[in-house]
N, C-alpha and C positions, 0 to 999 in steps of 0.2 A: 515720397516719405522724407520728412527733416527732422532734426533733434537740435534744440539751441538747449544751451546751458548758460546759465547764470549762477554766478557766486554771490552767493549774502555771507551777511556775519557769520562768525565762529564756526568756521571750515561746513559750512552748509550749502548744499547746492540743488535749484531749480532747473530741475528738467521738462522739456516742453518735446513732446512729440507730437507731427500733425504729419496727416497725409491730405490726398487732396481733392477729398469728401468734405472738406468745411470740417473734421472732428483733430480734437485735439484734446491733450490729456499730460496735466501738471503732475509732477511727482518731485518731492524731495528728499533727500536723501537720509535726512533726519525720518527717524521712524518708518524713513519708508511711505511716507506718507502722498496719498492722492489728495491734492486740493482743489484741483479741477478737473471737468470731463465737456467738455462740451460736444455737444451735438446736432443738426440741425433739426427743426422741426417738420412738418409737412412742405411749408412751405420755401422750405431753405434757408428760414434764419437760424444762424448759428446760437445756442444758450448755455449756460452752464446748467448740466444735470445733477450736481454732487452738493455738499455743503461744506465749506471751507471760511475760514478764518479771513477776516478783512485785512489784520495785523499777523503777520509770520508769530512773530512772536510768542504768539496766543498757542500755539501747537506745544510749547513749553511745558504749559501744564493740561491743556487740552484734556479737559476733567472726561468730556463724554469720545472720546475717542477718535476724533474724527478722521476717516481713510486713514486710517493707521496700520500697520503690518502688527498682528496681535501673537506674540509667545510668552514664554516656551508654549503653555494652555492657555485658550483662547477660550472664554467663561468662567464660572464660577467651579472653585473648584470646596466642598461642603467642608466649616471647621478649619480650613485651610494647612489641609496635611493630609498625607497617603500615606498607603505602605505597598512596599516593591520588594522581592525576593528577601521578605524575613525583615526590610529596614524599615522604619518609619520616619518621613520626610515633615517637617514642618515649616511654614511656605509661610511669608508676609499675612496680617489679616487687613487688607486694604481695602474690604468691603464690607464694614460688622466684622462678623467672627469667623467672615471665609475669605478667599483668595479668588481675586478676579484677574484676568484679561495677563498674567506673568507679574501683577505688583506692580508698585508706583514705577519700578526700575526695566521693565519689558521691554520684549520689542521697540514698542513704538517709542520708548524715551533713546535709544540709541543711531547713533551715528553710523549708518551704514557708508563702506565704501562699493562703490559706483565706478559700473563699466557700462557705454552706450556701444550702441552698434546700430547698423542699417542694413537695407538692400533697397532695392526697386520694389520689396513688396511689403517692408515693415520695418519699422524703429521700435527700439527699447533701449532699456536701462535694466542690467544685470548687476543686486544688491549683494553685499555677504557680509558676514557677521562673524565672529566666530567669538563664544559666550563662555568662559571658563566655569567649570565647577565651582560653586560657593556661591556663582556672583548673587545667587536669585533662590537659592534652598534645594533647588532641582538637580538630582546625582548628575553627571556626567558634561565632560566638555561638548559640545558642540559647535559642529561648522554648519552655517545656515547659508544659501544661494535663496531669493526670490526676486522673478525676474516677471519684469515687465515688460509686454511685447503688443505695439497698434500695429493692427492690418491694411490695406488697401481694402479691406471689405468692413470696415467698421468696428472691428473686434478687438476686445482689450484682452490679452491673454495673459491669465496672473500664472506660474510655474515656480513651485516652491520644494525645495530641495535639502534635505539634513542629514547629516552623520554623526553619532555618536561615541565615545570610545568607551558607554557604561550606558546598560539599559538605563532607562529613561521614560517619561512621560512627555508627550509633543502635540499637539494639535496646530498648526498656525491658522490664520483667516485674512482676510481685510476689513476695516470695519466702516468701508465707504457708507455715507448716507445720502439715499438717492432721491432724488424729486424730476420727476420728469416734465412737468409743468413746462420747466426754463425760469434759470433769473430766479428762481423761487418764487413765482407768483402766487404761487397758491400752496395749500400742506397737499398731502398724499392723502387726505379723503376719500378723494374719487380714483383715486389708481386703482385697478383692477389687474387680481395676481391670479397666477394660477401656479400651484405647487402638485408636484409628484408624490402625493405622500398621504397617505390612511392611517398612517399614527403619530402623534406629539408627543412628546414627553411632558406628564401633568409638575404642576411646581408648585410649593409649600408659600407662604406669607413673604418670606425672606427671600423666595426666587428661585430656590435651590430645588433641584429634580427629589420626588420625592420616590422614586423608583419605580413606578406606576408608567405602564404606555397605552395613550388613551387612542381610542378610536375615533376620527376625525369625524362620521357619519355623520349626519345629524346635527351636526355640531356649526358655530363661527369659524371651527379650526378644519373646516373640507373646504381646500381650495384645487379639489381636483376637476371644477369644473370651476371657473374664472367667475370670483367675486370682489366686490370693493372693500377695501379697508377699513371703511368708515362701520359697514354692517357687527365687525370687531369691535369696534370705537365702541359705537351705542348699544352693544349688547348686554344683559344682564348674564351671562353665563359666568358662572365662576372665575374659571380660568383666565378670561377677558379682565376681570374684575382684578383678580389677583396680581397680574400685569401692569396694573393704574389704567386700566381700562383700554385695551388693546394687546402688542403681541410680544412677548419675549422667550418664546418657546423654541425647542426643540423640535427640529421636523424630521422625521425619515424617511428618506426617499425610496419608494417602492420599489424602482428599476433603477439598477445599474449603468446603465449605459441609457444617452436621448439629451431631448431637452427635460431641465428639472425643476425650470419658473421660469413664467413667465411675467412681465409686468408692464401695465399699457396707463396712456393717460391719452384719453379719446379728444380732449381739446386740443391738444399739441398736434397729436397723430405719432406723437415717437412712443415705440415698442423696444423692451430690452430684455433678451434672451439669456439664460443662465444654464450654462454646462456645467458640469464640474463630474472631476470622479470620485468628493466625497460621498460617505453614504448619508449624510443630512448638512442642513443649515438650524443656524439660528435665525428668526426671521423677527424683527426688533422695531420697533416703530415709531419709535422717540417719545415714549410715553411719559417720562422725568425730563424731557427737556422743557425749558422752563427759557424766559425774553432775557436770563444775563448772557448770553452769547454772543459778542458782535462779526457778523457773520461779513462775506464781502459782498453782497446785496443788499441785507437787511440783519435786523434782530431778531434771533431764532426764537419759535415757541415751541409747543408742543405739534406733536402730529408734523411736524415739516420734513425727515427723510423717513425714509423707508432703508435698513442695512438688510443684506442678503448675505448671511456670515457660514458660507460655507465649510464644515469641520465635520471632526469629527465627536466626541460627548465625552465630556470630563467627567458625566455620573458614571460611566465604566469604571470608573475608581474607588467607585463604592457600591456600586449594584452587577449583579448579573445581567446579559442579554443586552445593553449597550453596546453601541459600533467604539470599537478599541483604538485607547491613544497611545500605547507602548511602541516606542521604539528601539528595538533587540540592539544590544552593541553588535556593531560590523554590518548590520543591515542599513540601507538609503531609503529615509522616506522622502517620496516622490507623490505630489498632489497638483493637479491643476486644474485651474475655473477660468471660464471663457464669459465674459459678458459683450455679447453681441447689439447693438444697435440700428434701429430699423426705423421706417417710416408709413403708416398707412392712410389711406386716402379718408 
């Protein structure tokens, strides 16, 4: 296991963890952000699986979010304002008339300070943050930890950590975008997912949960038995439609505890496993991205990652029977997702 560290401009720093599987895994300290994952394929060439910026720089404004650490709430949040014991909160509208991903000012635009660490069986980089009241409209100070940890077994282990000193609303995620192809050869078409989950959350024109939880049956949205992306893509179903034709919904995960996605790209042969002890993902597919993006392979289009945005639902903020993003002053939320990497014949 090794960790090299690099300094760039204005107190920024690259972190490279590898062990000695051929996998390796950039992280900066800005936003927190992963720019690289690489992994090898069947045959042992090592590629990058993520999508990242050619130029650092570009993370600055980095419009579609890429590997960013996403708070305080991680999605849209309707109207962009709540209300919590009696208050009513009014939150940036940096998406139309709602509040996306914590505002222009989120997580991912700040400069986390950075602690590495090793052993003989894993290297990371342990983030923290600590976000005063006002900065973002959200009541309470917060101390944020999220830590980054690679395995000798392939496994990137996100563990995210926060305390409060005034209830609060919090979801964090990552909002890696993945292609397992390598290098980006190809979009996420042909990825094949399989997700834990028999209900989505249905969404209005604008994207926003319309408090409806639909039953995946039948449906583009049952991935409880492993299908391609693309059948999303080209679907006429609504919901497909309402997305820009593909995925930006909410999933629920059935079981608690297991694996709760999987996702394969049969020409490479790499498979990546997704734990986590939320009770859902957003599962997003790049259906707005669009060739202004200069990526560090290529020019990004449509359809080219797949995010796997583990959280918990910011429609709890306005609907009953949502998995809940409150967190209690004096209580610690504690969340972790485990993205596992494999190779089949």
């Amino acid at each position: 296991m090794k960790i090299k560290t690099e300094m760039l401009k204005n107190d920024w720093k690259l972190f490279e963890l590898s062990n000695d599987n051929g996998m390796k895994v950039n992280i900066l300290n800005y936003g927190g952000i992963i720019t690289n994952i690489t992994v090898p394929d069947r045959n042992g060439k090592p590629e990058n699986i993520v999508l990242g910026y050619k130029n650092y720089e570009d993370y600055v404004q980095n419009p579609v979010f890429l590997g960013a650490i996403i708070g305080r709430v991680a999605g849209r949040i309707a109207d962009a304002e709540f209300s919590l014991n009696g208050e009513k909160y009014e939150l940036e509208k940096n998406d139309g008339e709602n509040h996306l991903h914590g505002g222009s000012e989120g997580f991912h635009q700040a400069i986390w300070d950075a602690r590495e660490f090793q052993s003989d069986t894993e290297a990371g980089v342990e983030l923290s943050l600590i976000r005063k009241e006002g900065k973002d409209g959200y009541p309470g100070s917060l101390d944020v930890k999220v830590t980054y940890t690679l395995t000798d077994s392939n496994s990137l282990q996100i563990d995210y950590q926060a305390d409060t000193d005034k209830t609060t609303a919090l979801t964090l995620t990552n909002h890696s975008y993945f292609n397992l192809t390598g290098d980006l050869k190809r979009t996420v078409h042909d990825h094949q997912v399989k997700i834990d989950s028999s209900k989505f959350v249905e969404l209005d024109e604008n994207l926003i949960p319309t408090g409806r939880q639909l039953d995946t049956s039948g449906t583009t949205f049952d991935f409880r038995e492993e299908r391609n992306l693309s059948e999303g893509f080209n679907s006429s179903y609504e919901q497909n439609k309402v997305a820009g034709n593909g995925y930006d919904h909410y999933f629920i995960f059935d079981r608690e505890a297991g694996e709760k996605v999987t996702a394969r790209d049969e020409a490479s042969g790499r498979k990546m496993v997704v734990e986590t002890d939320q009770p859902g993902m957003v599962m997003y597919t790049s259906n707005s991205m669009d060739s202004s993006l200069q990526l560090a392979e290529r020019a990004s289009e449509k359809y080219l990652g797949v995010c796997f945005e583990t959280q918990g639902s910011p429609a709890s903020l306005q609907h009953e029977g949502f998995p809940e993003i409150i967190l209690q002053a004096g209580e610690t939320y504690k969340k972790k997702t485990v993205f596992t990497f494999l190779t089949e014949d």
